[in-house]
NULOLO-650123 format. One record per residue (C-alpha): residue in one letter; y, z, x; residue number from 1. Coordinates in steps of 0.05 Angstrom, whole numbers, plus 5000, padded with zeros to 4 digits. Each point is the difference from the previous one (the first is absolute). Layout:
aa: A	Y: Y	Z: Z	X: X	i: NUM;
...
END
This chain:
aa: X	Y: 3825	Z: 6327	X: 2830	i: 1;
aa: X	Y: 5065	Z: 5022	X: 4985	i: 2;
aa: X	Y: 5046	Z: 5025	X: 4939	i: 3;
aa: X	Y: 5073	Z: 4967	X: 4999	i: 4;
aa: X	Y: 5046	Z: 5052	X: 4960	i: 5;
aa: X	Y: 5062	Z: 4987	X: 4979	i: 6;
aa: X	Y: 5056	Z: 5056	X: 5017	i: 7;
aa: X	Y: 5071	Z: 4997	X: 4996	i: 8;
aa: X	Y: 4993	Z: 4925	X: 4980	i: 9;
aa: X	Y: 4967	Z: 4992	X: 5073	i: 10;
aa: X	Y: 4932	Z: 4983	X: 5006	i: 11;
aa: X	Y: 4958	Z: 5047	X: 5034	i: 12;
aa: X	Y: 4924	Z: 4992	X: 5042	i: 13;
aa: X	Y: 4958	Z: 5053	X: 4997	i: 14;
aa: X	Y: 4932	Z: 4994	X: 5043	i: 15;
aa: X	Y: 4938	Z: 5030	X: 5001	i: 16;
aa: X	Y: 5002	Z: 5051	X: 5056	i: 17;
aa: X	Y: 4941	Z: 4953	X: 5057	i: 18;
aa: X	Y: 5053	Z: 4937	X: 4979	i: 19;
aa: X	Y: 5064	Z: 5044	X: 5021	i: 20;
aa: X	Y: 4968	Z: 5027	X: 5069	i: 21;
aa: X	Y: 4978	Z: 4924	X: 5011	i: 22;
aa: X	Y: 5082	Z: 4986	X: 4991	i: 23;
aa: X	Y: 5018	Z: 5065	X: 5030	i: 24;
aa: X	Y: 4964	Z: 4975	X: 5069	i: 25;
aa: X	Y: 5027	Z: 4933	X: 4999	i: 26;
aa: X	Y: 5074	Z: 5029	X: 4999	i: 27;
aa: X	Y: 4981	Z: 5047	X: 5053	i: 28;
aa: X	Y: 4970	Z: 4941	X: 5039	i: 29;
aa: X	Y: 5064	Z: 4968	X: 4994	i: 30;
aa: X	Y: 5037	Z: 5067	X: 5026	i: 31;
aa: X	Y: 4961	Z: 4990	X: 5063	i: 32;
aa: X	Y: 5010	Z: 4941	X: 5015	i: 33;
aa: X	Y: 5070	Z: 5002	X: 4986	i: 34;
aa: X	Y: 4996	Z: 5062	X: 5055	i: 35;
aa: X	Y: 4953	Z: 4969	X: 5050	i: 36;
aa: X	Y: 5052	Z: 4943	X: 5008	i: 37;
aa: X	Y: 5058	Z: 5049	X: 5006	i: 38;
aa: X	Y: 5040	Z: 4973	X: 4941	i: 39;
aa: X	Y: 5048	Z: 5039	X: 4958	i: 40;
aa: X	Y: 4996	Z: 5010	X: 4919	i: 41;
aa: X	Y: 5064	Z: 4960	X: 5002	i: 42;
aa: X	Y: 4981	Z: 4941	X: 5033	i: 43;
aa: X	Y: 4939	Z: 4990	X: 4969	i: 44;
aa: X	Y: 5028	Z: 5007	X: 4941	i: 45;
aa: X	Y: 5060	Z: 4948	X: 5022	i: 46;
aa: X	Y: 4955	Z: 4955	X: 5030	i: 47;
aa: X	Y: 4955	Z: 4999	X: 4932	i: 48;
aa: X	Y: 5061	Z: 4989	X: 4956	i: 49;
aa: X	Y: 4988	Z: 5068	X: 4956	i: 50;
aa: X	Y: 5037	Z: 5066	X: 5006	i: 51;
aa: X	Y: 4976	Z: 5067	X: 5041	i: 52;
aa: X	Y: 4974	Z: 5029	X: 4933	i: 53;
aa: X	Y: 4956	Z: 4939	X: 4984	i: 54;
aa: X	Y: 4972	Z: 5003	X: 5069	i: 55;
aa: X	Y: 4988	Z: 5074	X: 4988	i: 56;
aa: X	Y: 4964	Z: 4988	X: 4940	i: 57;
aa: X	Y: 4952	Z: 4949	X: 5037	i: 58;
aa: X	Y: 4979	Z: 5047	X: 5047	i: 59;
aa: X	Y: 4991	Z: 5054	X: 4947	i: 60;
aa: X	Y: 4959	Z: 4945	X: 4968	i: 61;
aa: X	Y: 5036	Z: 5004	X: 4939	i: 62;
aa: X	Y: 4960	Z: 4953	X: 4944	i: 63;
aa: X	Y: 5056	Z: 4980	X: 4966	i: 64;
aa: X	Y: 5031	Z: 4960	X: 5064	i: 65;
aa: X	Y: 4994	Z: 4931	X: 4986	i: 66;
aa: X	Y: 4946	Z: 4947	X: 5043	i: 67;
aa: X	Y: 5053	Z: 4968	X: 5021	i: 68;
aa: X	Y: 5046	Z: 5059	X: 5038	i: 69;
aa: X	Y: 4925	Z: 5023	X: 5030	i: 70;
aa: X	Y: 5002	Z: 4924	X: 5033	i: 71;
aa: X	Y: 5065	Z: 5005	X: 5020	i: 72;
aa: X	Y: 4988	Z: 5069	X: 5043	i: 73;
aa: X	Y: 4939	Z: 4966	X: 5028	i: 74;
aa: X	Y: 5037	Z: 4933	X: 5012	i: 75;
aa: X	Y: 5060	Z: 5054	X: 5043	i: 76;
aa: X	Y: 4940	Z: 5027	X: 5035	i: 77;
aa: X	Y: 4968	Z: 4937	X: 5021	i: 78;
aa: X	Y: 4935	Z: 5023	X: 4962	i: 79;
aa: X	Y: 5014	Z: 4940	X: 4940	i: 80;
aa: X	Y: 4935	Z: 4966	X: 5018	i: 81;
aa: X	Y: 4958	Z: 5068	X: 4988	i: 82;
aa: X	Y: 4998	Z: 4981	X: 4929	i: 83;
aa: X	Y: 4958	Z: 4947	X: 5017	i: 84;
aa: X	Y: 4947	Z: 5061	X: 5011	i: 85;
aa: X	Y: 5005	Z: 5028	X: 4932	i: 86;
aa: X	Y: 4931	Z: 4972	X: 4964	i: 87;
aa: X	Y: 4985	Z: 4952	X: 5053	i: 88;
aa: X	Y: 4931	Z: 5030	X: 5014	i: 89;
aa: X	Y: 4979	Z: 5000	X: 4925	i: 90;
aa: X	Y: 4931	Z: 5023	X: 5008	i: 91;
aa: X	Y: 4981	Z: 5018	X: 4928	i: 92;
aa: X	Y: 5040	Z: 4941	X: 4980	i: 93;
aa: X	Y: 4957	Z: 4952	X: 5042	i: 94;
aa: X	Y: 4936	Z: 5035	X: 4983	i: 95;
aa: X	Y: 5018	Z: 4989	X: 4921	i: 96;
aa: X	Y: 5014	Z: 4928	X: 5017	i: 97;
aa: X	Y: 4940	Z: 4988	X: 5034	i: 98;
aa: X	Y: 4954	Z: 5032	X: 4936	i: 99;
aa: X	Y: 5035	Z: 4938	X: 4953	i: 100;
aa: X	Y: 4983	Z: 4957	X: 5055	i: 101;
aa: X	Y: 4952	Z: 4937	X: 4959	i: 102;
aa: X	Y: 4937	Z: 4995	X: 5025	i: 103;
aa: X	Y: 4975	Z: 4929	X: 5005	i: 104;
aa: X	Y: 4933	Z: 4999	X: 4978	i: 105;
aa: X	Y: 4952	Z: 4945	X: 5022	i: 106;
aa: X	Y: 4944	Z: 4967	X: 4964	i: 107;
aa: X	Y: 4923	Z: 5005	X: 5034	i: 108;
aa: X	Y: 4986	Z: 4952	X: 5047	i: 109;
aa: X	Y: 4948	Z: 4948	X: 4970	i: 110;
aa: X	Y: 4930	Z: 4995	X: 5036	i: 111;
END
């Protein structure tokens, strides 16, 4: 859940505080990978097409960065595909599915 507020004619995303640690570790994530690979703030940032500030903002895991610029850091990383991890495992999902499952029901067998 989430409350969009609007302030200085900019819309703003506030979060619940478990939703903003969630994003919080996924920009910090980011920040390490950007560091384990030894790349700069600048060429991350040049490679991803954004500025420095927007890449700052990622890996502050700012909620008001769009999708997209979060794709684009990933893509500049090489971790694009990782997305591909995000619900992929839906175990409550499946679970749910499999309880509306129909059950076939068959008739007696005949003597």
């Amino acid at each position: 859940m989430f409350i969009l507020i609007d302030v200085m004619g900019r819309n703003s995303v506030i979060l619940l505080p478990k939703q903003q640690k969630l994003l919080s570790a996924l920009g910090e994530n980011i920040k390490l990978a950007r560091l384990r690979r030894g790349f700069s703030a600048e060429l991350v940032a040049e490679r991803a097409g954004i500025s420095r500030a927007s890449l700052w903002s990622v890996e502050k895991g700012s909620p008001s960065v769009a999708m997209g610029i979060y794709v684009s850091v990933l893509n500049a990383l090489n971790l694009e595909n990782d997305l591909l991890k995000v619900a992929a495992d839906d175990e409550l999902g499946r679970k749910l599915q499999d309880l509306n499952l129909p059950v076939r029901m068959r008739s007696p067998k005949s003597k």
